[in-house]
C-alpha positions in Angstrom: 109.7 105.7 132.0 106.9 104.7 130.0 107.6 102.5 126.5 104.8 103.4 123.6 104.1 101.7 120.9 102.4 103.6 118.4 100.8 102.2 115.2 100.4 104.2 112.0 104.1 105.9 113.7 104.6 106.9 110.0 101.4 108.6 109.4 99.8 111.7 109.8 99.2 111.9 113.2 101.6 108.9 114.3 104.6 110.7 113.3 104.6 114.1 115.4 103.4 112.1 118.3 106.8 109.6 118.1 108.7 113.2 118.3 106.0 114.7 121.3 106.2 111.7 122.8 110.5 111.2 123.1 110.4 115.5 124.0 108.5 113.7 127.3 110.5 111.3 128.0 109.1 108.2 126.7 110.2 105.6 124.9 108.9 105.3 121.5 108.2 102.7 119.3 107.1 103.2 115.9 105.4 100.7 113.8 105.4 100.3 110.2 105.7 98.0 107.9 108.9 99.0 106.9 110.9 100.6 110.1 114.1 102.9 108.7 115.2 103.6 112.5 116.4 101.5 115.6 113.4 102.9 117.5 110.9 101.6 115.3 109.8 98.5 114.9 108.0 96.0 111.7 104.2 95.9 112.3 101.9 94.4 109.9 98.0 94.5 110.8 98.0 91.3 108.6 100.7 89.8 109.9 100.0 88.9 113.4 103.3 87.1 113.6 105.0 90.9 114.1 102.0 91.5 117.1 103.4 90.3 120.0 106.7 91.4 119.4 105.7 94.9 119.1 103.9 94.8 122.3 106.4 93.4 124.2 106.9 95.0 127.3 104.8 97.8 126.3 102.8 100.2 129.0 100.5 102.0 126.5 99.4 102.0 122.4 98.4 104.4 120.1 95.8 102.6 117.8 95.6 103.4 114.3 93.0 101.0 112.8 94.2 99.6 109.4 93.0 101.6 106.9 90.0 101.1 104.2 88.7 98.4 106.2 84.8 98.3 107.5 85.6 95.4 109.5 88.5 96.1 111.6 87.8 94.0 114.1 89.0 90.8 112.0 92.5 92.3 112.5 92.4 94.9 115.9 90.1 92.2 117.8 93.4 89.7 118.0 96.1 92.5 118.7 94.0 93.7 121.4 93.5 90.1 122.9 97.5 90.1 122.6 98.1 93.7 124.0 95.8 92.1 127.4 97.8 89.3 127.5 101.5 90.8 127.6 99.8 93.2 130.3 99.3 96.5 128.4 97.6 99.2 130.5 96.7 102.0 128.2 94.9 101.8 125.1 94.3 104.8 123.1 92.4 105.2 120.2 92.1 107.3 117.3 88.4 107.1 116.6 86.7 109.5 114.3 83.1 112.0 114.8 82.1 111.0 111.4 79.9 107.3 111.8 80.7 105.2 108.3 77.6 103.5 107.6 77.1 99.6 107.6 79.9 99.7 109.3 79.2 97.5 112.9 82.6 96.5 113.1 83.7 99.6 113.8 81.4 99.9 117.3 82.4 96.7 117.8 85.9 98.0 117.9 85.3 101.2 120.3 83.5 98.8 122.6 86.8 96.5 122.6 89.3 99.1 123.4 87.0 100.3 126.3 87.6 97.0 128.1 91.4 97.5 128.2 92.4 98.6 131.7 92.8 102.1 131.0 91.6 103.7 127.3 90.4 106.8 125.8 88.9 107.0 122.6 89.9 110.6 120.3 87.0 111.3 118.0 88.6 114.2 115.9 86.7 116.0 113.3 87.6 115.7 109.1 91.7 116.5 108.9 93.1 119.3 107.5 96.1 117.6 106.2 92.7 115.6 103.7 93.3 119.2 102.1 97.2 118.2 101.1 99.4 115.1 100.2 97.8 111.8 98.9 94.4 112.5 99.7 91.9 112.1 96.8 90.5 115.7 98.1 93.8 117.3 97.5 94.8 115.6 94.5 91.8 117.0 92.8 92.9 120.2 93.9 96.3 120.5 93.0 95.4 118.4 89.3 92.0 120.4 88.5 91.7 123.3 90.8 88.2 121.6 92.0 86.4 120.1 95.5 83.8 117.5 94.8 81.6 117.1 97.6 78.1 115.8 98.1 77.5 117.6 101.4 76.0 120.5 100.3 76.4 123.5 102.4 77.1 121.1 105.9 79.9 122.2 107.9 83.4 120.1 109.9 85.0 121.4 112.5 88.6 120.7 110.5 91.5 119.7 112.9 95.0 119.6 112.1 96.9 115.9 112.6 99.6 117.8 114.6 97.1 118.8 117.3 95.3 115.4 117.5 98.8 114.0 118.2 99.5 117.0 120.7 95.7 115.5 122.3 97.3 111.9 121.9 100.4 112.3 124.0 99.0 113.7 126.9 96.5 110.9 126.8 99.0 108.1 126.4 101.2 109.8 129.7 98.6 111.2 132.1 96.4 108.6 133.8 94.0 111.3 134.4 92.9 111.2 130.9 90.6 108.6 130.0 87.0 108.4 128.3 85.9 109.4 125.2 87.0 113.1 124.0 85.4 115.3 120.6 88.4 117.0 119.3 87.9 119.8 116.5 89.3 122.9 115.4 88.6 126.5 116.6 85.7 127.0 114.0 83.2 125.1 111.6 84.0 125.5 107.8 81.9 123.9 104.7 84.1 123.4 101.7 83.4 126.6 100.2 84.5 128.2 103.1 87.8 126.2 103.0 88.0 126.6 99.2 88.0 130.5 99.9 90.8 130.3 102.5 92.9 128.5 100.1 92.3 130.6 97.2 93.0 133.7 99.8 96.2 132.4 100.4 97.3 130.9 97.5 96.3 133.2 94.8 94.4 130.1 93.3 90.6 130.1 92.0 89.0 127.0 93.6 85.8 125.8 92.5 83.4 123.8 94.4 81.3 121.3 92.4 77.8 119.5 94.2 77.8 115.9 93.0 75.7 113.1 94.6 76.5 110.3 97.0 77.0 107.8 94.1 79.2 110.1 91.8 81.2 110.7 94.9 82.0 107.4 95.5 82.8 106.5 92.2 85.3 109.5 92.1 86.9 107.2 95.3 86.9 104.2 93.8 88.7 106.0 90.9 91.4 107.2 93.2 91.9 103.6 94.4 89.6 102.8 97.3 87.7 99.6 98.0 84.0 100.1 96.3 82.7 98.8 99.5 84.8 101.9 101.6 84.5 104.2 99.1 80.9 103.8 99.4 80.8 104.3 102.8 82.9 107.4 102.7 80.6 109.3 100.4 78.2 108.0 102.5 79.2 110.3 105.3 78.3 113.4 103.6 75.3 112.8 103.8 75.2 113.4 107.2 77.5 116.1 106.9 74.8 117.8 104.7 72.3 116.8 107.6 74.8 118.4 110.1 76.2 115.5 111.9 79.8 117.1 111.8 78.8 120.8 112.4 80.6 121.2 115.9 83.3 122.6 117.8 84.8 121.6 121.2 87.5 123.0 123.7 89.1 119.7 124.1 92.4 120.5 122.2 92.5 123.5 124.6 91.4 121.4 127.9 93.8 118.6 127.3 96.9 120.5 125.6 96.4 124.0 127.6 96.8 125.5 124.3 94.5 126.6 121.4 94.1 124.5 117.9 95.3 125.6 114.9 92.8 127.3 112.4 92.4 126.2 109.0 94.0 129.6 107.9 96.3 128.8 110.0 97.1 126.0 108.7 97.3 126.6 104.8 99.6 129.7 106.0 102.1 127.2 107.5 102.9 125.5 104.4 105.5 127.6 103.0 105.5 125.4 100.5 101.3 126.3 100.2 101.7 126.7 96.4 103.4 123.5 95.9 100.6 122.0 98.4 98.0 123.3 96.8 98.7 123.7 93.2 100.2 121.4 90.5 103.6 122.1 90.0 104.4 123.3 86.1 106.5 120.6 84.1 110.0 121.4 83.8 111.4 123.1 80.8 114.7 121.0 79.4 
């Protein structure tokens, strides 16, 4: 029986794997900063104190760099050195197609995981959960009824979390799976193709606004990024505008043996879609 240890196990993707993962047999352990279960397990990226006892007899990881950071290697570069050292074999990495700019330390990151013994980097398209929850993107939504996007009339292949995690588990079990894998949706939306779906489904007029790079960012750093990351972000639609992103792959399908979810789909599944999508009214007392 393998033992997992699977970083970001709270987070969009880390939690249905923990769930895929124990259907399979495995055992799981999720890290977080704050673990509420006996199977999980503290984790801090800045605490490397909590590192080695995380990996600790562990056969494979699910890597979730930390988050906001251009540099990651600072922090991942030392847990990987630790993860060779206690003998890890598997080293699987969520990855993304989009490239932030001035940004070396992510390469520098890909090209460390591909010297653990076994690793496979997922490279999954923009997320479909961006479009709910926390997200900046889906805060405007549900607040103002609005997408602000600097990438013109550029198209992502959207992917839902649930079926990167779906990829992830099969990676982290099957030693046949290895290398570097493109995972997308079934289809390539812009955002006024996505704003349409929503409003389809919801009832709600959605209104997509063209701003620049530079108003985009600010909009991130208003939401609470880093300037440096925010900049970088709305950096990237620039080459969505260019194209970069405009793909879809059968890796889902190849890997899983099923089909990704659409992005219909996907806003469908949310029973709760008006509460995902729109701002609740205030309470009358």
């Amino acid at each position: 029986m393998s033992t997992v240890l699977v970083t970001g196990g709270t987070g969009n993707t880390g939690r249905p794997l923990c769930a895929l993962l124990r259907t399979r047999g495995a055992r799981v352990r999720a890290a977080s900063r704050h673990p509420d279960d006996a199977e999980a397990v503290r984790f801090d990226w800045h605490d490397p104190a909590t590192h080695g006892a995380a990996l600790d007899g562990v056969d494979a990881v699910y890597l979730v760099p930390p988050l906001l950071n251009l540099d990651p290697m600072t922090l991942v570069g030392p847990f990987l050195d630790t993860a060779r050292r206690l003998g890890v074999r598997k080293v699987v990495l969520l990855g993304s197609l989009a490239v932030l700019p001035n940004a070396p330390g992510v390469a520098e990151m890909y090209d460390a995981v591909r010297r653990a013994p076994e690793w496979v980097v997922l490279r999954p398209s923009g997320f479909m959960q961006n479009f709910t929850g926390p997200h900046p993107l889906a805060a405007r939504i549900r607040e103002r009824g609005e997408i602000r996007t600097a990438s013109g009339g550029g198209r992502l292949g959207w992917i839902d979390a649930e079926d990167i995690a779906s990829v992830a588990a099969v990676a982290l079990l099957d030693p046949g799976i290895a290398g570097e894998h493109v995972l997308t949706g079934p289809e390539s939306l812009g955002y006024r193709d996505a704003a349409s779906t929503i409003a389809k489904i919801t009832g709600r007029t959605i209104r997509v606004v063209d701003i620049t790079v530079e108003e985009l960012a600010r909009t991130y750093v208003d939401a609470g990024m880093p300037a440096d990351y925010a900049e970088a972000l709305a950096g990237m639609h620039a080459d969505i505008r260019a194209g970069s992103e405009d793909r879809v792959t059968t890796a889902v399908r190849d890997i899983t043996g099923r089909e990704p979810r659409s992005f219909e789909e996907f806003v469908r599944s949310h029973d709760t879609a008006t509460a995902a999508f729109v701002k609740p009214s205030r309470a009358v007392t």
